[in-house]
N, C-alpha and C positions, 0 to 999 in steps of 0.2 A: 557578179550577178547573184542576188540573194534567190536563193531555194525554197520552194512552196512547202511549210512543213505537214507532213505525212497524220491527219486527226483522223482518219475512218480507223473503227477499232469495231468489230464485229461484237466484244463484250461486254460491254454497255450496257446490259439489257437483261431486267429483270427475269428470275424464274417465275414462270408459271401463278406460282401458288404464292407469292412474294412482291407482288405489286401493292405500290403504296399507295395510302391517302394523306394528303397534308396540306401545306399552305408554306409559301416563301413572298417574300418580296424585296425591291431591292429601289432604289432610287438613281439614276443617271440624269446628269447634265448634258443641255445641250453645248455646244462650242462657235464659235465665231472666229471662222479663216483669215487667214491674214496675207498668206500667202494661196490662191482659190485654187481649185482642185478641177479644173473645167473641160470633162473630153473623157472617155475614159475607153479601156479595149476590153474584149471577152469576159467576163468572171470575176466582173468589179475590181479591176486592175486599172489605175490610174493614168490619165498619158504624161503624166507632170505629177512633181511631189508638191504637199502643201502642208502651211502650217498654222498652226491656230492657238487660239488660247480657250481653255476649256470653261466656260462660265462656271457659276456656284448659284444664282439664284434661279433661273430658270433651267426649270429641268423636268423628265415623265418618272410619276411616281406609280409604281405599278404593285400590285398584289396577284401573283398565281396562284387557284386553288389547285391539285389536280385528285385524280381518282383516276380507278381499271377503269379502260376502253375495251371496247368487243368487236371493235370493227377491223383493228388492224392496222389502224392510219391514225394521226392525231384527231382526237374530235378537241371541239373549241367552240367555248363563247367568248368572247370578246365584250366586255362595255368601256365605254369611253365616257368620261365626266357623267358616269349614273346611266347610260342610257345605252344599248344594245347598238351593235354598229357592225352590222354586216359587209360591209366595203373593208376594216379593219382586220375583223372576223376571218374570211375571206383568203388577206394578204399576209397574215399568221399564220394561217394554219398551212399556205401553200410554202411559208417560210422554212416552218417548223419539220413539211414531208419534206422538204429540199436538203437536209439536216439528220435525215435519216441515217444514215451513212457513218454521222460520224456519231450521232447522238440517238441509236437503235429506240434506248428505251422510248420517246415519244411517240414512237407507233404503238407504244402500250396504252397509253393514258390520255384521259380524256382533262380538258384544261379549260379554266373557268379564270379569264385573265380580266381584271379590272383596271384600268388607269385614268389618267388625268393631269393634266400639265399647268404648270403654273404661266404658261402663256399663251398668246393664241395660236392655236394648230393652224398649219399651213400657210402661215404670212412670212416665210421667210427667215425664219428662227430657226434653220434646222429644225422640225420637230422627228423627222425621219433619224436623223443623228442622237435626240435622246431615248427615242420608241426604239430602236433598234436593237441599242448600248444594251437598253435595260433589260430587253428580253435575251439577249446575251448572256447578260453577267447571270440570270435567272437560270438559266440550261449549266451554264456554268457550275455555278452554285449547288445543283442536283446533283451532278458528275461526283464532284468533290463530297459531300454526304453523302449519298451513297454507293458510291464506288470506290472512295479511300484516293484516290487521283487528285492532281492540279494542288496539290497541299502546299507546292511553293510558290509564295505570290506572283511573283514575275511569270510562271507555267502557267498558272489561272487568267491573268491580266494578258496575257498575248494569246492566249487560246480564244477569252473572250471579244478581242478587237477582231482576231483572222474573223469567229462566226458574225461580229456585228458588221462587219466589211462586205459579206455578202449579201447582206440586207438593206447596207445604205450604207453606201464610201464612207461618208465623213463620219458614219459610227465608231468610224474605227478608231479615231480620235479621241471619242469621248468615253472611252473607257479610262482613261488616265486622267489626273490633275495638270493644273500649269500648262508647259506648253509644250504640243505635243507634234510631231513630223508624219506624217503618212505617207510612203514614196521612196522609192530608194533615191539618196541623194548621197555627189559626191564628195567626199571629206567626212562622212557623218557614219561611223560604221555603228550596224545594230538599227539601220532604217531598211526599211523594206515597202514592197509594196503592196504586201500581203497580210500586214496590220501597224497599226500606228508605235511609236517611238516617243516617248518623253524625253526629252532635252534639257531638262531644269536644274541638271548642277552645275552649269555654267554661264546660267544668265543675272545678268545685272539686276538688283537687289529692286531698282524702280520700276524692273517689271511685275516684282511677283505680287505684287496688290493692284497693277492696274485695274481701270473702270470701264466699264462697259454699259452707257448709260443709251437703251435702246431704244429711240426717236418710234414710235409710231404713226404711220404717216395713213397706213390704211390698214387694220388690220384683218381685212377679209383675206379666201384665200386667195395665191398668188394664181396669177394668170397662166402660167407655163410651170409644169411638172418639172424637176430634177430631171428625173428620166429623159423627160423629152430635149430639156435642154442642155443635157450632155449628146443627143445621139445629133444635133444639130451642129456639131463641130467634126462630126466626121465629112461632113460637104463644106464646112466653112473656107474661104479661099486661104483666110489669115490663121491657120491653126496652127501650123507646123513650127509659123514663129513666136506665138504663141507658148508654145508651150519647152521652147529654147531661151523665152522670157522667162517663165517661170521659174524655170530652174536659175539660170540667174539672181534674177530678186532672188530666192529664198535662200540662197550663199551668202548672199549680203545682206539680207535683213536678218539671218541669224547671228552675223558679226558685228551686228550693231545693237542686236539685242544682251549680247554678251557686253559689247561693249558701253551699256547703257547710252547709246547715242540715239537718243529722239527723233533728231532732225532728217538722219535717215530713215530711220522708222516710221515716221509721218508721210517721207516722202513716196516709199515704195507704200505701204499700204493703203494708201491715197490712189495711188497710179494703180494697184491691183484691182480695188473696187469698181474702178472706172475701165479698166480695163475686161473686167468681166460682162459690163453690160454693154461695154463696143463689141465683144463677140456676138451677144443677142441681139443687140441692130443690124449686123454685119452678117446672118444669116440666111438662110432661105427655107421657112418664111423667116421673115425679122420679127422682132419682137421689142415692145418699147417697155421695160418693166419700171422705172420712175415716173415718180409723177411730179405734177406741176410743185406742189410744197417740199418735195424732196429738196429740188435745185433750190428752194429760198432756204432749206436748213445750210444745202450746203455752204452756199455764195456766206451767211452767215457766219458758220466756221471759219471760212476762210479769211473774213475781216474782223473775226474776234481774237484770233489768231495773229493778226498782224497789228494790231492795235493792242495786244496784252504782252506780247512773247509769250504766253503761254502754252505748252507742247498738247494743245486740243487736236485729233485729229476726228476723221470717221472713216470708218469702211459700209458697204453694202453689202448682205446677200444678194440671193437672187430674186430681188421684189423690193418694195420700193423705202421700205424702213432704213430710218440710218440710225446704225452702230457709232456712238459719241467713245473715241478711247482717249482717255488721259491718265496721268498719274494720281494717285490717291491722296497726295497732298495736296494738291490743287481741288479737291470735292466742290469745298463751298463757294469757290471762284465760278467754276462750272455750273453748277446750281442755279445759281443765283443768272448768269447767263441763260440758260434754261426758262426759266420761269418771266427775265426780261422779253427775252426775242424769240423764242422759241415755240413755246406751250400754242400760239395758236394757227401754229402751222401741222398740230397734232391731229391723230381723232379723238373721238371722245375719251377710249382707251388712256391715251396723254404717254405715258412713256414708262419702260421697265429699268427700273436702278439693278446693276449686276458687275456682278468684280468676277477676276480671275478667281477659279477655283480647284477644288482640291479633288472632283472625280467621283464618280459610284460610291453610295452610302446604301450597306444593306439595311434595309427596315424590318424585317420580319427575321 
């Protein structure tokens, strides 16, 4: 059983007469599960581990200013793509008191956070998993300049996933590159469930450029919250084996990804996606998150697939976009399928080109 590590540290926190003004900022990707993360208990604790690959091209690029506070608490504005965002605003700053404890100084300073994603918030892109990261790896960042702490990357990088973990599960994922575990899982020592794990120096050389060519099918936002649709598996009838599947698949899908073997790869991640949205129908209330052009992507894939050999698969979040994964040598094969049968099953938006990537890039 991995151990909750011990972050409340009383000294954290600035003198008096020594509170700073400055500016940071930091960039995070979001990530795309492979193995879904779907149920969770108390304290953003997972009921199942899960595994993903952390994208590079879509990701929250954020700027913190901050200054002395007088109030005692965080103060905070919040804009989002230019434009002031109270609901954001709001979920920050109750983020950032929640945080108190282990990161004092924020009840010093007052925080002027600007961001903006290179895709569209709340269709299902994770964007909670890159908004989170990034304010993470941001608190992170402070610690380490001005307190002399987390100086070694691996202390910084797991201190950052523990605080993004309790902001939103799958943040805790994308504070790393490649391909990362969230969950304690067996055979895999150094996984926990109380922040995420990279697993990249034993994977097959085919994964580490996969594509992540993300199908937009509707990009508004999605119909059902994360929140709500994890608390909907605590009454689900089908959870318990659920989540004795997951564990499952991701033994084996992490042996096949060592293994460079596709054809299991394809198989489970194919069965997870679909398996995630049989929980949301299988609920009470249910819930139908695809839509009509989803199925015509998919039924697609699945005969362009049999008709190429090509190892095309998809996975889905939670909403109705499908995730295109393939290998990077096959690009222009996939493309070119793309732009045949594809494109007008899109919305306007049409679709985001994204590979495996390499994790938090500081900007400032």
């Amino acid at each position: 059983m991995n151990v909750e590590p011990h972050y409340q540290n009383i000294d954290l926190k600035f003198a008096d007469t020594e509170i700073p003004s400055g500016k940071t900022g930091w960039r995070s990707p979001s990530n795309i599960a492979l193995v879904k993360y779907w149920g969770k208990k108390p304290v953003q604790i997972p009921q199942n581990p899960s595994i993903s690959f952390t994208l590079s091209n879509s990701y929250s690029e954020t700027e913190v200013s901050y200054s002395p506070a007088s109030s005692g608490k965080p103060e905070m504005e919040f804009y989002f793509d230019g434009q002031r965002n109270p609901a954001f605003e709001e979920k920050t700053a109750k983020f950032f008191q929640s945080l108190s404890a282990i990161f004092p100084f924020v009840n010093q300073l007052r925080f002027v956070i600007r961001s903006k994603n290179t895709f569209p918030h709340s269709a299902g892109i994770a964007s909670s998993a890159s908004g989170m990261s990034v304010l993470a790896m941001v608190l992170c960042d402070m610690e380490r300049q001005f307190f002399g702490t987390l100086q070694n990357d691996e202390d910084f990088r797991r201190k950052a996933s523990y605080m993004a973990r309790l902001g939103s599960g799958s943040a805790s994922r994308s504070v790393y590159g490649g391909v990362v575990i969230w969950g304690e899982t067996k055979n895999e020592p150094g996984t926990s469930d109380f922040y995420g794990f990279p697993v990249n120096d034993r994977i097959h050389e085919i994964f580490s450029d996969y594509q992540d060519t993300i199908l937009l099918v509707d990009a508004g936002e999605k119909k059902v919250s994360s929140r709500v649709g994890h608390g909907l598996m605590n009454s689900n009838p089908y959870a318990g084996e659920r989540f004795k599947q997951a564990h499952e698949n991701l033994s084996e899908l992490l042996q096949a990804m060592r293994d460079g073997d596709t054809t299991t790869f394809i198989r489970i991640t194919e069965s997870e996606a679909l398996t995630l949205h049989a929980m949301m129908m299988t609920s009470q209330p249910y819930f139908l998150l695809m839509k009509p052009n989803t199925l015509q992507i998919i039924q697609r894939i699945f005969a362009f697939r049999e008709k190429t050999g090509l190892p095309v698969s998809f996975t889905l979040d939670a909403g109705p976009n499908v995730h295109m994964l393939y290998p990077a040598a096959i690009k222009v094969e996939v493309k070119q399928f793309i732009e045949d049968e594809l494109v007008s099953f899109l919305s306007p938006l049409g679709f985001i080109d994204d590979e495996v990537g390499k994790g938090p890039e500081k900007i400032l």
